[in-house]
N, C-alpha and C positions, 0 to 999 in steps of 0.2 A: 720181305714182309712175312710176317708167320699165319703160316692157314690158321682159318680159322671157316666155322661151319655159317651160314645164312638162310635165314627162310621165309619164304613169302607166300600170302593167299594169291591165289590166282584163280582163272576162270579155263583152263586147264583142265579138259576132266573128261575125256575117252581119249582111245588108245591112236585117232585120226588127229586128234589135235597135238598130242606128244609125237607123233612122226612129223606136222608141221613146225615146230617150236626146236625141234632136235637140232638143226643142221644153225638154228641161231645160236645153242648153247653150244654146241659142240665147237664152234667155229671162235667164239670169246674166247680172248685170250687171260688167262689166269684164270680158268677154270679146272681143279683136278678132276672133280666130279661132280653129278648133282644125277636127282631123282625127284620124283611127282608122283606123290600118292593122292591117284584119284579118287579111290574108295571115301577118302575121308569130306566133308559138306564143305570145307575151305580149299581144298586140293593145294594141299601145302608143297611145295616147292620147294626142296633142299639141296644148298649147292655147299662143298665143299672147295674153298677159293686158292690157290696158288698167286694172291696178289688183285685178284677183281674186286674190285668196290662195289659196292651195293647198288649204285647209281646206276653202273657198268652194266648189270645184270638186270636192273628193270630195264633200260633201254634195248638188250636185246631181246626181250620178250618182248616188248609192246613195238617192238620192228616185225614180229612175226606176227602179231596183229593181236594179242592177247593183253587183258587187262593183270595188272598183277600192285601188290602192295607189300612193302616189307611187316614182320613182326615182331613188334617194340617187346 
């Protein structure tokens, strides 16, 4: 499957909640990379995928207890 980039708003947004949230991403599998800019009012969530579905990636966010939505 060819990476390709995804992004979603989330609830996401100090540097306490990105150490909670990490070990769910990190741990997905087809994930190459991702980042969370919280500066911004949506705290957009960018994952660059090796093969994860969109699905895949809300699920393990909202496993780490965080609300999130993709963007159309």
């Amino acid at each position: 499957m060819k990476n390709k980039i995804l992004q979603f708003k989330t609830n996401i947004n100090c540097a306490s909640c990105v150490a909670s949230v990490t070990p769910f991403l990190d741990n997905a599998e087809g994930i190459e990379n991702w980042d969370i800019d919280t500066q911004k009012r949506d705290k957009i969530l960018t994952v660059m995928t090796e093969g994860i579905t969109e699905r895949e990636v809300i699920k393990a966010v909202e496993n780490a207890g965080f609300k999130i939505e993709p963007i159309k």
